[in-house]
N, C-alpha and C positions, 0 to 999 in steps of 0.2 A: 792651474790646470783647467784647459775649458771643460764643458760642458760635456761635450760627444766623447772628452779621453775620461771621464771617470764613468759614464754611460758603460763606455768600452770593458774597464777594468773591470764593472762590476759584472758584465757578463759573463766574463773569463773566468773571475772568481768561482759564479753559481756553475758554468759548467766544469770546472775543477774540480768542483765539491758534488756534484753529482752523485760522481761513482760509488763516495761514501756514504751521501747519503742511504743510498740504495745497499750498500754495504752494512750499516750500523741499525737498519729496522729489523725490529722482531730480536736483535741484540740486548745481553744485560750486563747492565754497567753500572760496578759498585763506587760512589762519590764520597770522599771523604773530605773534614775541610772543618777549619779550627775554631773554638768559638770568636777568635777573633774576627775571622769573617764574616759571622754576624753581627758582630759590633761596631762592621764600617756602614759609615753611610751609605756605601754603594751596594750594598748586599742587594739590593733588590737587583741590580744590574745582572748578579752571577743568578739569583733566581730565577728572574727572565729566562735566561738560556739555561736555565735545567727544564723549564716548562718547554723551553722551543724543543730541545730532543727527546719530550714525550712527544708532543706534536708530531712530530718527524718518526715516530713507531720504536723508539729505543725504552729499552724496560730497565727505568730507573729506580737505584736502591741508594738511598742519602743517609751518612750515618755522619751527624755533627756532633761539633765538640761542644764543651761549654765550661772550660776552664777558667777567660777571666770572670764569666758573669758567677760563677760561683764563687768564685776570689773574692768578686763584689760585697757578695753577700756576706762573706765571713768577716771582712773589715766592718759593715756595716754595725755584725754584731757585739765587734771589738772577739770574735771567736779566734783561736792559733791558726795559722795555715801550717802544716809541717810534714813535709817531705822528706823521704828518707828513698835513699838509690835510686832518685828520680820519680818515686810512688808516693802518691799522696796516702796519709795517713787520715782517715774516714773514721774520727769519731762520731758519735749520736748526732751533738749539734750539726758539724759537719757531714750529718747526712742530708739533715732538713735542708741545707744549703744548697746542698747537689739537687734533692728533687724539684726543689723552688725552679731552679735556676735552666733545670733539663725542661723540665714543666715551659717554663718563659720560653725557652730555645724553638722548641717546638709548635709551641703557638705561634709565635714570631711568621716561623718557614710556613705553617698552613694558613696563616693570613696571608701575605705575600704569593703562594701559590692560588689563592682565590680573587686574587684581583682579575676583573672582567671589565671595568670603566673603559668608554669609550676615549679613543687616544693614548692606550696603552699598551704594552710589548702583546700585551695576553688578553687583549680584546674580544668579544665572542666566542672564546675558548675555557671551558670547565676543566678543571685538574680535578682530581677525587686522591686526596693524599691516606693512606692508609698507617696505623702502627697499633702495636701492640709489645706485650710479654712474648717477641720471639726470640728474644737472648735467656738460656737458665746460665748460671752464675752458679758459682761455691767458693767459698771465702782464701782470700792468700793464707790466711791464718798469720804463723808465728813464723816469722823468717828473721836470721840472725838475732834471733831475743826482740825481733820488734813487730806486737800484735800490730795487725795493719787495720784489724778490725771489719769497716764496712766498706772496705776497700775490696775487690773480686777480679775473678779470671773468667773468663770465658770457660763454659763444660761444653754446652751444646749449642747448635742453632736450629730452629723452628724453619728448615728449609722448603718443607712443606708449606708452609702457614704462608712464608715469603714468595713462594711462586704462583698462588694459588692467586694472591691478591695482583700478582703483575700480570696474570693470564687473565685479572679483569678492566686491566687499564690504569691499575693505581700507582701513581708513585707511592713507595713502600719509605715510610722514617724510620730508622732504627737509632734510637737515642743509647747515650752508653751508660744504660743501667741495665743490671740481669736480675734477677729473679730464682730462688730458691725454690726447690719441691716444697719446704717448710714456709715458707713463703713471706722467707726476707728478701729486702732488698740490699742490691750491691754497687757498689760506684764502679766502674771498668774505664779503663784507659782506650778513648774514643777508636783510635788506631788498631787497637787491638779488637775492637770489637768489625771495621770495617774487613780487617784481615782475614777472621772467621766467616762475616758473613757471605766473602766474595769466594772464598774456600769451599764453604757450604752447595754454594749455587755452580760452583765450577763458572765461575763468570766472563765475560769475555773480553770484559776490562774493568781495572778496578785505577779509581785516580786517585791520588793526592793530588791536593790544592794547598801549597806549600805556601809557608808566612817567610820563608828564605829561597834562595836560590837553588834551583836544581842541581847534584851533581857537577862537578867542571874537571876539565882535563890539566894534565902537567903545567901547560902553556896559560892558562886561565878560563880557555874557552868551555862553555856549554858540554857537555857529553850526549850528545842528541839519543846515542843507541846504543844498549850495551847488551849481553847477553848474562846470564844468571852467573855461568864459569870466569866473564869477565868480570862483572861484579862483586863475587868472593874474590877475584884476585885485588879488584881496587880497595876493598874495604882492610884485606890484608897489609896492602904497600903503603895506600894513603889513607886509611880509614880513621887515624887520629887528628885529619887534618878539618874532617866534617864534623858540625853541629852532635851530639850526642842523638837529639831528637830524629836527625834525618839517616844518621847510619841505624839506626836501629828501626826506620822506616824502609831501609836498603834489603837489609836484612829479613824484615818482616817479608818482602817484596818476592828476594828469592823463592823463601818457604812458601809462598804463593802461587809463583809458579809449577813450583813441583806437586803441588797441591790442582793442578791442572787449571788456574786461571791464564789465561792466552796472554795478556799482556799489563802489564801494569807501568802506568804513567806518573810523573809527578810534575807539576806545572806551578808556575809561583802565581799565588792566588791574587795577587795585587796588579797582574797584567788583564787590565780590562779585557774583555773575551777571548782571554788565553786557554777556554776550555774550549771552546769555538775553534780557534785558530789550531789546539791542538787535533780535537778530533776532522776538521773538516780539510783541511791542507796535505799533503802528502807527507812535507817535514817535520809539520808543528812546530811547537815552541817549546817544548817540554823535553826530559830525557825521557825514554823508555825503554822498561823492561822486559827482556822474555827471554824463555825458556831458549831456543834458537833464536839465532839472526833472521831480522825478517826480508834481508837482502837474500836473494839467493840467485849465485852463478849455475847454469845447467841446460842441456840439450833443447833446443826448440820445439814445439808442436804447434800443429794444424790449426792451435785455438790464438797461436803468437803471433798470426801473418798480421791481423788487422795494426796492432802494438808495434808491430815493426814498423809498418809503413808507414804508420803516424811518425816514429823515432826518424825514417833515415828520409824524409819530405821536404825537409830546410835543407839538408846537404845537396839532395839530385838539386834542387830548385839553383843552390850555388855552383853547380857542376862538379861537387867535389869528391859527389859517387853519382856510379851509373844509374839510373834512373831503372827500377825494375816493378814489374807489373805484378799485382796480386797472384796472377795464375802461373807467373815464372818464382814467386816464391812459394806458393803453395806446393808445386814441385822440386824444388830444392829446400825446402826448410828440413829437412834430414839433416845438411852439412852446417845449418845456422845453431849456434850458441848463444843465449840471452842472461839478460840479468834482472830478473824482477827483485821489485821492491813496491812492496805492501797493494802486489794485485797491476802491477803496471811497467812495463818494460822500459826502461831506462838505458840498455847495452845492445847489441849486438856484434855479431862477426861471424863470417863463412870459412870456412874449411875447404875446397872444393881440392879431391884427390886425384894424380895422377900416378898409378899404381906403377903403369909399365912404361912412366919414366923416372920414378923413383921418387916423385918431387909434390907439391901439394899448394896450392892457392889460397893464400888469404884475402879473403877480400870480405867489403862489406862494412870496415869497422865503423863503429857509429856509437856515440855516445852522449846520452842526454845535455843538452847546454848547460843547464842546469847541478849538473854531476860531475864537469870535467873537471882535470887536472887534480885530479883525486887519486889516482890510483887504475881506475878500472878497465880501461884498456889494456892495462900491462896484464891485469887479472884473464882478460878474454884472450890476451895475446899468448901467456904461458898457457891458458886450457888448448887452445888449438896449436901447440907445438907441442905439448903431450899426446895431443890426439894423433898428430901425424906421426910421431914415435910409434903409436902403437901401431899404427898401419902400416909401419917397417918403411916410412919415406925418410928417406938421406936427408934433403932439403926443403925450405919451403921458399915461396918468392908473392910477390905483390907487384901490382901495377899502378903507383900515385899519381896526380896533377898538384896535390897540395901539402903533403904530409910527407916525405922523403927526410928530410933531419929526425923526425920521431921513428921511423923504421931505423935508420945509422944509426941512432943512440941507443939502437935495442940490438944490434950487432947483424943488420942487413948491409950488404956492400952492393954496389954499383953493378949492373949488368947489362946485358944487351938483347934484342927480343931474337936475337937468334939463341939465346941462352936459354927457351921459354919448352915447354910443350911442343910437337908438332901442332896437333889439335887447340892447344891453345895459343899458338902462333898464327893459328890462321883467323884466328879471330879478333886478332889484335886490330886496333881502332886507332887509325896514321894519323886521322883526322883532331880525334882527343890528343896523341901524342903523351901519352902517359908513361914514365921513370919505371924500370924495373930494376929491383932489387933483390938479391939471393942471399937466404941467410942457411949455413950447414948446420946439420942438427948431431 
């Protein structure tokens, strides 16, 4: 690849990633992420870009794990490790193990966030990493006959304490130990402690940074986006086919959202700046979660001309829609139908009504390059032959130069422009020589 074409790409990229930048400041976003990941060599790569989207004005809350390094420690001291229904059992020794090790965790992440040397991600730039006792904790106690001991749950979070410090620029640690009115200490399941704090703050996204693969569909593929209803349906039908750890991170995700967190991600933490790629790209790399779909079919406004004309620019340019001006969409964007997805128009198509001849105009259909052959045409095609039902139209008809087999396989048949509107007969374009087709409703 020369020169001028990765030049090119990387343009493309930054203005891609624009919108969201501008989108995700003054944002808070809860990072969760295993102690494995600070045990790889490349951790500083993933700290990098948690400092790049402080930098970039995103109000970040990091809550790491620290399981093998406490495992470490307990082999060290020839001490048990012993889990029981997935929960670690916290005795004495085994506490000193966990704070050693949380202790280490944490120092680790605020060296690495204080790196300033010249020649580095974080050059001339000061992070200020903040933590504290903002988790209280109360013991699991005795479940099935088995004291769990220093082993804890989540009671409360310090959400006050947590916003106060992100309203002064600090990335905020939250390590997963909690803290007693009496004031013992507790070991808490890192996951569970990120699920509270993102619950806490109503957050606007909360990640995992996954040691496996995201979610995947029947076919094997990735599961990019699913919804909360879709998700208790997958975990019902396939949910004995996932990792133990990752449905009960599915799970946790739901109750998150209904807990009014906007979205929750999950990303495989072993993809170099697959946090990057998820938050700053339109797709990302990750499944995610939410409350609703963030695709949404629905009437057009005044604010969707620009979006449109970005969308239907490659088609006029090939001749394969009419070429139409800001001000003649401005005026007809009543009859236009779009489809955003995450703040950006990917769909459209026109409706244009002909009342007192019973019949109705499709035109306009246009669909992201990027998006075809997916589905979504048929989606904007059945919205506007709803629409024309309701408007009591018999039929509807289109006028192609390119697309004629996709209208026949959707049960338009062959017609003739005497077939058409008066009004929109006399408009018709000899020159384009454009197919019309009539489909009855």
């Amino acid at each position: 690849m020369s020169a001028d074409e990765n030049f090119h790409q990387y343009v493309q990229w930054f203005r891609q990633s624009s919108p969201y930048i501008n989108a995700h400041r003054d944002r808070t976003f809860v990072v969760a992420f295993d102690g494995e990941a600070v045990a790889d060599a490349r951790f500083a790569n993933l700290v990098h870009d948690l400092a790049l989207l402080s930098t970039l004005g995103v109000r970040l809350v990091l809550v790491p794990g620290a399981r093998p390094q406490i495992e470490a420690r307990l082999q060290e001291r020839g001490a048990a490790i012993r889990y029981v229904n997935g929960l670690r059992v916290t005795d004495a020794a085994a506490l000193e193990c966990v704070k050693e090790a949380v202790g280490a965790v944490r120092v680790q992440i605020e060296a690495l966030l204080s790196m300033g040397v010249a020649n580095s991600p974080m050059a001339g730039y000061r992070v200020r990493v903040a933590s504290g006792n903002f988790v209280t904790a109360r013991p699991l106690g005795v479940r099935d006959g088995v004291d769990y001991e220093h082993t804890g749950e989540v009671r409360r979070v310090d959400g006050v304490g947590i916003r106060e410090r992100l309203a002064h620029g600090d990335i905020v640690l939250v390590s997963p130990l909690g803290y007693s009115p009496t004031g013992e200490v507790f070991n808490i399941n890192a996951d569970d402690v990120a699920l509270a704090v993102a619950g806490e703050l109503g957050a606007d996204k909360l990640l995992f940074l996954l040691e496996e693969r995201p979610p995947g569909a029947a076919d094997g593929r990735m599961v990019r986006e699913i919804t909360a209803a879709e998700a208790e349906r997958y975990l019902e039908t396939r949910g004995e086919e996932l990792p133990e750890g990752l449905a009960r991170l599915l799970r946790g995700g739901i109750a998150a959202t209904r807990r009014g967190v906007r979205r929750v991600h999950y990303v495989e933490r072993r993809l170099d700046g697959g946090l990057l790629l998820e938050l700053f790209t339109r797709d990302g790399v990750g499944t995610l979660l939410t409350a609703q779909s963030f695709e949404n079919l629905r009437p057009a406004k005044v604010d969707d001309v620009g979006g449109i004309l970005e969308l239907i620019a490659p088609l006029e340019q090939e001749g394969v829609l009419v070429r139409r001006s800001r001000e003649r969409l401005e005026m007809e964007i009543g009859y236009f139908s779009v489809i955003e997805r995450d703040g950006s128009i990917i769909g459209c198509a026109a409706l244009y009504p002909h009342p007192d001849d019973g019949m109705g105009e499709i035109a306009c259909v246009a669909i992201h390059a990027d998006y075809r052959r997916q589905g979504r045409a048929d989606l904007l095609l059945n919205r506007l032959e709803r629409r024309a039902r309701e408007l009591g139209l018999s039929c509807v008809f289109v006028l192609t130069t390119r697309t004629a087999h996709w209208f026949q396989e959707r049960g338009f048949e062959k017609a003739s422009v005497d077939d058409l509107p008066m009004a929109r007969r006399s408009l018709y374009n000899l020159k384009r020589g454009s197919k019309v087709f009539l489909k009855r409703l």
